[in-house]
C-alpha positions as CSV (number, residue, x, y, z in Angstrom):
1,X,0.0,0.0,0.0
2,X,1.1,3.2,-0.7
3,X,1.5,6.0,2.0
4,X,2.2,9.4,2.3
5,X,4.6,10.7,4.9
6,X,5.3,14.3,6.3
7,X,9.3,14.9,6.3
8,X,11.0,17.3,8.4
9,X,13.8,19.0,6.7
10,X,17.0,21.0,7.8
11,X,16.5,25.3,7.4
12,X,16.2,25.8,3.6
13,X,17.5,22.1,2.7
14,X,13.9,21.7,1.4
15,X,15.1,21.5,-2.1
16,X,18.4,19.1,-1.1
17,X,16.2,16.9,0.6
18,X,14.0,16.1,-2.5
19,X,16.8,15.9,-4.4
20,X,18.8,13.3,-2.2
21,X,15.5,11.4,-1.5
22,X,14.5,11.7,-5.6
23,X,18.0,9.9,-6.0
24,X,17.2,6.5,-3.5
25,X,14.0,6.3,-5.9
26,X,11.5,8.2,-3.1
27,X,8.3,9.9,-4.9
28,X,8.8,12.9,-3.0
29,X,6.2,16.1,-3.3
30,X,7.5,19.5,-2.3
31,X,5.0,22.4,-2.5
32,X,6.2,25.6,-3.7
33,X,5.2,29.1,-3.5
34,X,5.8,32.1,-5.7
35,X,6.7,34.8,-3.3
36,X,7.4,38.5,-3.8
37,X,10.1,39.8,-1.1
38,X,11.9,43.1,-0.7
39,X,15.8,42.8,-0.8
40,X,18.2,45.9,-0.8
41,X,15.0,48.0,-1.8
42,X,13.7,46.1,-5.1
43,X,11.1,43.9,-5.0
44,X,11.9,40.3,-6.5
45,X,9.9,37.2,-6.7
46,X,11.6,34.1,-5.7
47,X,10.0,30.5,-4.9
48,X,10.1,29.3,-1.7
49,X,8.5,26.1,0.5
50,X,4.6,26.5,0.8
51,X,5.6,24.3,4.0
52,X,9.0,26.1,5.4
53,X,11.0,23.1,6.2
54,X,8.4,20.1,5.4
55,X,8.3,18.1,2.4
56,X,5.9,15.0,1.4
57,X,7.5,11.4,0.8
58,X,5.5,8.2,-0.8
59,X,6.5,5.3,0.6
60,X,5.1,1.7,-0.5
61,X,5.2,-0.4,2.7
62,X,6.4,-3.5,2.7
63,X,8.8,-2.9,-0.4
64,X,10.4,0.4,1.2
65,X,11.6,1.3,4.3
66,X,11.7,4.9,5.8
67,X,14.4,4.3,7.3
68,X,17.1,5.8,4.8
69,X,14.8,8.8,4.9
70,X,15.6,9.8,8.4
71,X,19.6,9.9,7.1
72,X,19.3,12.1,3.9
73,X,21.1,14.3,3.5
74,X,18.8,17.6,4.5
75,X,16.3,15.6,6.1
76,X,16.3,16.3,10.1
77,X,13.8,13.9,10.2
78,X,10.5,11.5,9.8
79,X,7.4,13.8,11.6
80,X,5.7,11.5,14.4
81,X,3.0,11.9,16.8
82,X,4.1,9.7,19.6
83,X,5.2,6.7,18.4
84,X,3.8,6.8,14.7
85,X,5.0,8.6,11.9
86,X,2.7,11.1,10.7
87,X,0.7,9.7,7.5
88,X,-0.6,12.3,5.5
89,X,-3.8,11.8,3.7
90,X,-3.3,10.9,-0.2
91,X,-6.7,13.4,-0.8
92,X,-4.6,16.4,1.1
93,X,-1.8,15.6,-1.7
94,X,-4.4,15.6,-4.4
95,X,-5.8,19.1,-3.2
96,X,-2.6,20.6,-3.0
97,X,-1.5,19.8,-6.3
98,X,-4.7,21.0,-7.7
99,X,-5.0,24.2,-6.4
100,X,-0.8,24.6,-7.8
101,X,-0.7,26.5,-11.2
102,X,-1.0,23.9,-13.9
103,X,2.0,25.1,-15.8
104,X,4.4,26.1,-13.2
105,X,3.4,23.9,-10.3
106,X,3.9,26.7,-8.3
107,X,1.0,27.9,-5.9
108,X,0.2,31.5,-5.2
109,X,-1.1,33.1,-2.3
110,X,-4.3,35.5,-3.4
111,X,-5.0,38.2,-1.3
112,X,-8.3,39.7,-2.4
113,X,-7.6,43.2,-3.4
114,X,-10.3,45.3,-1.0
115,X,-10.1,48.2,-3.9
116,X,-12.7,49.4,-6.9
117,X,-11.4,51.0,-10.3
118,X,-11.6,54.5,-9.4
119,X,-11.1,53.7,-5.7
120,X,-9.2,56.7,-3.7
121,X,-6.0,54.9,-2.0
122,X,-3.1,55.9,0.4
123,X,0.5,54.2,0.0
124,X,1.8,53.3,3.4
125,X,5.2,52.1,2.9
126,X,7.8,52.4,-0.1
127,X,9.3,54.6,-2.0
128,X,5.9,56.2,-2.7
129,X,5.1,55.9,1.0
130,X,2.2,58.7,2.1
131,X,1.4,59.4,-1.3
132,X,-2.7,59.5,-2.5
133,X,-3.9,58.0,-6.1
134,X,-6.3,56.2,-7.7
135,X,-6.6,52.4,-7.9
136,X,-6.4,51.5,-11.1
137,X,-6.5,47.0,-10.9
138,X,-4.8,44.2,-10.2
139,X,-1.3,43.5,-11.3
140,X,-0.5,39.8,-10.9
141,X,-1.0,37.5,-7.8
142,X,0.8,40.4,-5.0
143,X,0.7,43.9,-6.8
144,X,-1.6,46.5,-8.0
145,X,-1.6,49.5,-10.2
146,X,-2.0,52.7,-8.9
147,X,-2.4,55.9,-10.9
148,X,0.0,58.8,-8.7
149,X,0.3,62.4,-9.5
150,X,4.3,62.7,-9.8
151,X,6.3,65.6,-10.3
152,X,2.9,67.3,-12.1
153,X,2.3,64.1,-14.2
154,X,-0.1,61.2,-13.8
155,X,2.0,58.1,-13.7
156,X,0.2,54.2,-13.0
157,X,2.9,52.8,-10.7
158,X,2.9,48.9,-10.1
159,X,3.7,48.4,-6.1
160,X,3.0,45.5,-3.4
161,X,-0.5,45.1,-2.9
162,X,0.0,45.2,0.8
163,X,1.5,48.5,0.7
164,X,-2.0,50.0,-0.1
165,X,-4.7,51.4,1.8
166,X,-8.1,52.9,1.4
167,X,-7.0,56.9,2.0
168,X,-9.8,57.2,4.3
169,X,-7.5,55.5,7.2
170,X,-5.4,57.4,9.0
């Protein structure tokens, strides 16, 4: 029978791990997430663990034994409860890969944008940070447009959407 298993990795050994358990012939599932992060003031997506140090590992019982997993290389260990390893439903691995982008694999994290077209906005933080403007729409999974009034000239200006607020708050 065929079993998933929840595997506890070392700090950002997510990738090694599926790598190293790929190569003993594991089915391994690693769910990744399509971040956008700030870094020396530019914003830059990079892909990251949907599950910061956990991976997913098929095992057939009775033909393998997790016991090679526990000593991969960038595997801390086997998750248990107790005595018993920590089986993971195969349904939660189905919905997981389901709700990943078909073509990339990756998922995305959708904030629903609280803004109208036309919506009067305030930008908190940033570069643009105390600004006013118009919410123009969605830009992606993390950023919007907003049209600014800059140096006497509109200008639509793509920021994170979490920078935004309506310009009613204070």
């Amino acid at each position: 029978m065929l079993r998933w298993y929840l595997i506890h990795s070392k700090v950002s050994a997510e990738a090694s791990a599926q790598l190293n358990l790929e190569r003993q012939r594991y089915e391994v599932y690693l769910p990744r997430l399509l971040q956008t992060v700030q870094r020396r003031g530019q914003w830059k997506e990079r892909i990251v663990a949907l599950f910061p140090r956990y991976l997913f590992v098929r095992v057939e019982e009775g033909q393998q034994s997790l016991s090679p997993v526990r000593s991969t290389v960038g595997v801390v260990g086997v998750v248990r409860f107790g005595l018993r390893y920590a089986a993971v439903p195969d349904n939660i691995i189905r919905e997981l890969r389901q709700r990943a982008d078909p073509q990339s694999g990756l998922h995305r994290l959708h904030r629903p944008v609280p803004f109208s077209r036309g919506s009067r906005v305030r930008i908190a933080t940033g570069p643009f940070a105390g600004l006013e403007g118009v919410f123009e729409r969605e830009a992606g999974s993390e950023r919007v447009v907003v049209l600014l009034k800059l140096l006497g000239q509109d200008a639509s200006v793509r920021i994170p959407a979490g920078f935004v607020l309506s310009a009613a708050v204070g």
